[in-house]
N, C-alpha and C positions, 0 to 999 in steps of 0.2 A: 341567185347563183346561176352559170351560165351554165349551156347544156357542152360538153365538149366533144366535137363530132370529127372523124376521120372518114373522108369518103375516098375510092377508089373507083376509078375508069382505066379498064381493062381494054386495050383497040386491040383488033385481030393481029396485027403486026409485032403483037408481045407487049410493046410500050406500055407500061401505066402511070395516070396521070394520078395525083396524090392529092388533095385539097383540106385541109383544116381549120376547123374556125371553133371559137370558145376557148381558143388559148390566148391568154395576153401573153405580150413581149416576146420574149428568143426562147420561152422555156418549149416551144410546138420544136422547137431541135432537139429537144433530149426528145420527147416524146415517140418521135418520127423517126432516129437513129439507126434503132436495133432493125425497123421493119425496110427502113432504106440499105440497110446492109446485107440484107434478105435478096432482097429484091433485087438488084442488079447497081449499074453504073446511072448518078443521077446526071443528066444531061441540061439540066436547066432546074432555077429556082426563082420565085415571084415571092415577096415577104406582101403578105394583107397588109392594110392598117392596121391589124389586130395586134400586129409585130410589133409595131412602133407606139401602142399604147405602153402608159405606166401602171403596173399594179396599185392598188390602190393600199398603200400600208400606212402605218401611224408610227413614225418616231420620236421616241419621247428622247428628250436631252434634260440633263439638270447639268447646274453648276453650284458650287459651293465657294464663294470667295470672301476670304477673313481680310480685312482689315488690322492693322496694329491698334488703333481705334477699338474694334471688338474684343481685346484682350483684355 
């Protein structure tokens, strides 16, 4: 399990810079929303590689096909 980390850099000019890692794909958007709405007007954005990873999930599919044969 990955650790999921937000860090902030506060410059004396007010500006803060916002960096997260241990989030796969677009879900570090929902995460980061509410505290971006807080904070001010965002001026720029950098997506990690972490963005562009795929979760790792398992889908399972079945099919059921009858034949006239199977009747």
């Amino acid at each position: 399990m990955n650790m999921e980390t937000l860090e902030f850099v506060i410059y004396p000019d007010g500006r803060v810079k916002e960096m997260v890692t241990g989030i796969i794909g677009s879900s570090c958007q929902e995460v980061t929303a509410a505290i971006e709405a807080q904070l001010g007007r965002v001026i720029s954005t950098e997506k990690t590689s972490e963005y562009y990873q795929q979760q790792n999930t398992q889908v399972a599919t079945a099919s059921n096909q009858a034949s006239s044969s199977d009747w």
